[in-house]
C-alpha positions, -999 to +999 in steps of 0.1 A: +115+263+108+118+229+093+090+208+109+071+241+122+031+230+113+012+269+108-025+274+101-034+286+068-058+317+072-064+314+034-074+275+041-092+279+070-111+314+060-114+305+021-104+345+016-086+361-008-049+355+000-025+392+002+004+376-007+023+337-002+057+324+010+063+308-022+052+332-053+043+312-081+016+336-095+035+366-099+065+353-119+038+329-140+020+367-146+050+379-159+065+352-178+033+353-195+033+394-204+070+391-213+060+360-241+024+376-246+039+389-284+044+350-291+009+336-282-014+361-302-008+352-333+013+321-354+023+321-390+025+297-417+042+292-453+000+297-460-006+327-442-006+343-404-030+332-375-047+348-350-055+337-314-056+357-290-075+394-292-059+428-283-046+458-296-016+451-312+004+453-344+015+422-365+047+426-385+058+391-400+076+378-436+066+344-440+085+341-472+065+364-504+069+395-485+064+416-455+028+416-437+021+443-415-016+440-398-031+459-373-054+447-344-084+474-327-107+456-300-120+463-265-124+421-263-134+407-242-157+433-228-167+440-265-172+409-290-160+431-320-123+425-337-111+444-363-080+436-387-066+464-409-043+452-431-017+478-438+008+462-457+008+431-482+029+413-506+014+406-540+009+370-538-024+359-522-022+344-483-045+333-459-057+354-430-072+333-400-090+341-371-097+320-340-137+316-332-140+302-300-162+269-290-187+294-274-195+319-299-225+304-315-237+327-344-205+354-348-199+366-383-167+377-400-170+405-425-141+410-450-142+445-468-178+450-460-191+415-475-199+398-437-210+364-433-216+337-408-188+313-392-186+285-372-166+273-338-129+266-348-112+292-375-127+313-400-107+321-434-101+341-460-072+332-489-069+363-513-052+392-525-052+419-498-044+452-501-033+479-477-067+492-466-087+458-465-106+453-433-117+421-418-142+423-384-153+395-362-180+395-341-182+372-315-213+371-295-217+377-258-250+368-243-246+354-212-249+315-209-252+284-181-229+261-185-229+228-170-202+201-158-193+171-180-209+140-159-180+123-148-169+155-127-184+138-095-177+167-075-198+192-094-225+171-102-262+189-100-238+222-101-236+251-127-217+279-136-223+315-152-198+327-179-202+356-207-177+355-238-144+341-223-151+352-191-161+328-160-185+347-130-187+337-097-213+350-066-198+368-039-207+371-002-200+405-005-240+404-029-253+378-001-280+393+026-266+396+058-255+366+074-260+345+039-231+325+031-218+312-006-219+275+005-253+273+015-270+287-020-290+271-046-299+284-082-339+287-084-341+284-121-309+277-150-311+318-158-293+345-165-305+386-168-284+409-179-295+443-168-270+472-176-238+452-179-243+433-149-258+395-144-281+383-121-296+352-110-322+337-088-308+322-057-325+307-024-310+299+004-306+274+034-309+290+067-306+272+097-340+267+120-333+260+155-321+230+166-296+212+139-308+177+134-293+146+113-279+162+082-296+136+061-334+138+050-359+148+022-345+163-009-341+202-013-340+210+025-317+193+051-340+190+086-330+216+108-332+244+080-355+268+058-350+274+025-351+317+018-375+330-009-355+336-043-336+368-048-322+382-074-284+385-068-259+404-089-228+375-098-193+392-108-163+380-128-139+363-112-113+384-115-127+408-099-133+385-062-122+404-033-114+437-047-147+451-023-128+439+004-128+406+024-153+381+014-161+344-005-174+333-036-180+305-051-180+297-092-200+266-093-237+269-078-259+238-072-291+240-092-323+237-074-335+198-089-375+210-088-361+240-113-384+224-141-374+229-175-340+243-189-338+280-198-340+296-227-303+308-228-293+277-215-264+256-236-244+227-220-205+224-227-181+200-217-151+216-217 
């Protein structure tokens, strides 16, 4: 009714919502399948680009003739694109592929001849022929990425992503009783160990008697800080399919963590 205050569960429990009186996200989800055809890939008067990676075919005529490419890739759970270029015009055109800010090192190989490209958009301007290959590999090691500065909210915070995809920790990985809000990175590192990441977390636990919430750095009086644990993160897509539970993407770092890991790269997107 019009006036009618309720309480959010989703608010007040910080789960994973079932479903909501006004939709937005499903509609969005399938506005963006039905125009997904349109965002993968642009062309030109030059040539055709590629943005986005999937399994597809691309069938264009961008005025010397009809293109026809095909696109093979598990991405993002596998760094490696490959074009096939099954039909060409005579003239030469560019083919274009999108290297994102992240992928530090990746290579593009163009009919076996591979070399090494930088963030932005790696090229190639030529003849093809049906039968030419091009490959991309974007590497996917796991990496810490911190906040820009002026995010006061997530200052002293971090976050764990892998290719394009963002992780989060889950209480659902927690000991008993541990909750996502009271956690602290040990060191800036990630392992990955059979697919899956891991950091080192501690805790604050509360000891007895709560006192004023304001005190020495690290612990708060009135708690313990856990031993560090080694504690499996997941993406975030996949929050609250083990059933109901929290997460949290961005985990404050422990400030006596000592020197920046090895796999360790800022970004300020």
């Amino acid at each position: 009714m019009p006036g009618t205050e309720e309480l959010s569960l989703r608010a007040d429990s910080d789960l994973r919502a079932p479903w909501f009186e006004v939709s937005c996200c499903p509609p969005n989800l399938a506005r963006t399948l039905a125009s997904l055809s349109a965002l993968l890939a642009t062309s030109t008067a030059d040539g055709i680009q590629i943005h986005l990676y999937a399994p597809s075919d691309i069938k264009t005529d961008f005025g010397i003739g009809p293109v026809h490419l095909r696109v093979s890739t598990t991405y993002p759970h596998d760094g490696r694109i490959s074009v096939e270029v099954l039909a060409s015009p005579a003239a030469p055109w560019e083919l274009a592929l999108r290297v994102p800010e992240w992928a530090e090192g990746a290579s593009l190989s163009v009919s076996g001849v591979s070399r090494r490209v930088n963030p932005g958009s790696a090229g190639e301007f030529r003849h093809w022929s049906a039968g030419d290959v091009v490959e991309l590999n974007l590497p996917l090691a796991a990496r810490i990425t911190h906040p820009d500065a002026r995010i006061d909210a997530l200052r002293g915070q971090v976050a764990v992503e892998r290719g394009p995809i963002v992780y989060c920790l889950e209480s659902t990985d927690l000991a008993e009783g541990g909750s996502v809000n009271s956690v602290q990175l040990a060191e800036p590192r990630v392992d990955e160990d059979s697919g899956d990441l891991t950091v080192e977390l501690s805790e604050l636990r509360p000891s007895g008697e709560q006192g004023w919430p304001y005190g020495a750095p690290d612990t708060p009086p009135g708690s313990q800080t856990t031993e560090p644990a080694r504690v499996r993160l997941v993406p975030y897509s996949r929050w609250g399919n083990r059933g109901p539970s929290t997460m949290r993407v961005w985990i404050p770092l422990r400030a006596a963590a000592g020197k920046e890991g090895a796999n360790e790269r800022g970004s300020t997107r």
